[in-house]
C-alpha positions as CSV (number, residue, x, y, z in Angstrom):
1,X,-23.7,103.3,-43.4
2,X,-19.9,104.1,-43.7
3,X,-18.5,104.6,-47.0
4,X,-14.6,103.3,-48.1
5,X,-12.6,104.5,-50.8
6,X,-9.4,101.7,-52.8
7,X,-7.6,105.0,-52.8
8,X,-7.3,104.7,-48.6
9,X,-7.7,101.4,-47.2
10,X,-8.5,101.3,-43.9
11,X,-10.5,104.5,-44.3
12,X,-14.3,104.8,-43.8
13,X,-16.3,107.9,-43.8
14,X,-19.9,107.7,-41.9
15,X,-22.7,110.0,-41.9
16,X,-22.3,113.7,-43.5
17,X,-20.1,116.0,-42.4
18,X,-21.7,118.8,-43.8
19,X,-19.5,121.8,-45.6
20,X,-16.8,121.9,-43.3
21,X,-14.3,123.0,-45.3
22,X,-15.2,126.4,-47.5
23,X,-13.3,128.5,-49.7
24,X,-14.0,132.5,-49.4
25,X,-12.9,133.3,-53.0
26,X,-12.5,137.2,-52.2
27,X,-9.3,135.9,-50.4
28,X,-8.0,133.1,-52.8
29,X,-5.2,134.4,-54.8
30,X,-5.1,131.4,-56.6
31,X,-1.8,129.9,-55.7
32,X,-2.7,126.4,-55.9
33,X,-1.2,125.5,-52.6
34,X,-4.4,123.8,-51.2
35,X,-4.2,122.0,-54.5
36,X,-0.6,120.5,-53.8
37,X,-1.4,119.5,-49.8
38,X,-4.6,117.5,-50.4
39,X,-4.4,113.9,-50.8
40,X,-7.7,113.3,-51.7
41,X,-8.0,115.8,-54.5
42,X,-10.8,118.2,-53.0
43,X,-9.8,121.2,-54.9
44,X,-9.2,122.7,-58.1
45,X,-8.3,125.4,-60.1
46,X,-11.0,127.8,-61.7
47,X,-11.0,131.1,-63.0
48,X,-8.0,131.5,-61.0
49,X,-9.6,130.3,-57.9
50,X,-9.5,127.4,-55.7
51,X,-13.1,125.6,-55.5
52,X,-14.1,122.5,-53.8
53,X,-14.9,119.4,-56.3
54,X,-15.9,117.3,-53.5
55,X,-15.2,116.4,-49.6
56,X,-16.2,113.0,-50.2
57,X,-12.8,111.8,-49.4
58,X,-11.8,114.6,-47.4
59,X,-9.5,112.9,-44.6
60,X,-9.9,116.2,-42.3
61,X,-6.3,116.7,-41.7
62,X,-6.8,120.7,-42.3
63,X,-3.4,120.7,-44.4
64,X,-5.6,123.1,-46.5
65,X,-6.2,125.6,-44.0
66,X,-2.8,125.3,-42.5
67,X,-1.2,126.3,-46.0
68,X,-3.4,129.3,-47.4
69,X,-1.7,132.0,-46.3
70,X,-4.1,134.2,-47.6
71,X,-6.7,132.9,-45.0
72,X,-8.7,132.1,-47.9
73,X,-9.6,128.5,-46.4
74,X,-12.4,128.1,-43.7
75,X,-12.2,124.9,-41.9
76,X,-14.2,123.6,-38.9
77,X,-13.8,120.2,-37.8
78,X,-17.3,118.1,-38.5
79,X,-19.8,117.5,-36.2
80,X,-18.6,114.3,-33.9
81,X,-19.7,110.9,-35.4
82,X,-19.8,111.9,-39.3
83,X,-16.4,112.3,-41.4
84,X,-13.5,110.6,-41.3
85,X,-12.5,107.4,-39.7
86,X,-9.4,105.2,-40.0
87,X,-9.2,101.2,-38.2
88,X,-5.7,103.2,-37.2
89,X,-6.5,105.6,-35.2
């Protein structure tokens, strides 16, 4: 059964994606830029370091990734059928 979210109508997510997203915390430097990007608040600060709260409402745009210039960010796109779905395209 999908799941929606009021924060983005017209947004479902269906099955689980699995971790998808990770965060190799040798790298992270800690410069919150993954922080700033993410519109669905998946990250946050701790000891320094970025961690993942949750990828519940992850919309798999890979802003994250595309940001950390440290490479800190791993991101593989989730198996097909679970994730992220918009009525939108």
């Amino acid at each position: 059964m999908a799941r929606t979210s009021q924060k983005f109508p017209g947004v479902e997510w269906t099955g689980d994606p699995g971790d998808f997203i990770k965060i190799d915390k040798e790298k992270c430097t800690g410069c919150t830029d993954c922080i700033k990007v993410c519109l669905a608040g998946c990250f946050k600060m701790e000891k320094n370091k970025a961690v993942i709260v949750s990828l519940a409402e992850c919309m798999e745009c890979s802003s994250c990734w595309y940001v950390c210039t440290d490479e800190a960010i791993i991101f593989s796109w989730p198996p097909g059928g679970t994730g992220f779905r918009t009525e939108w395209g």
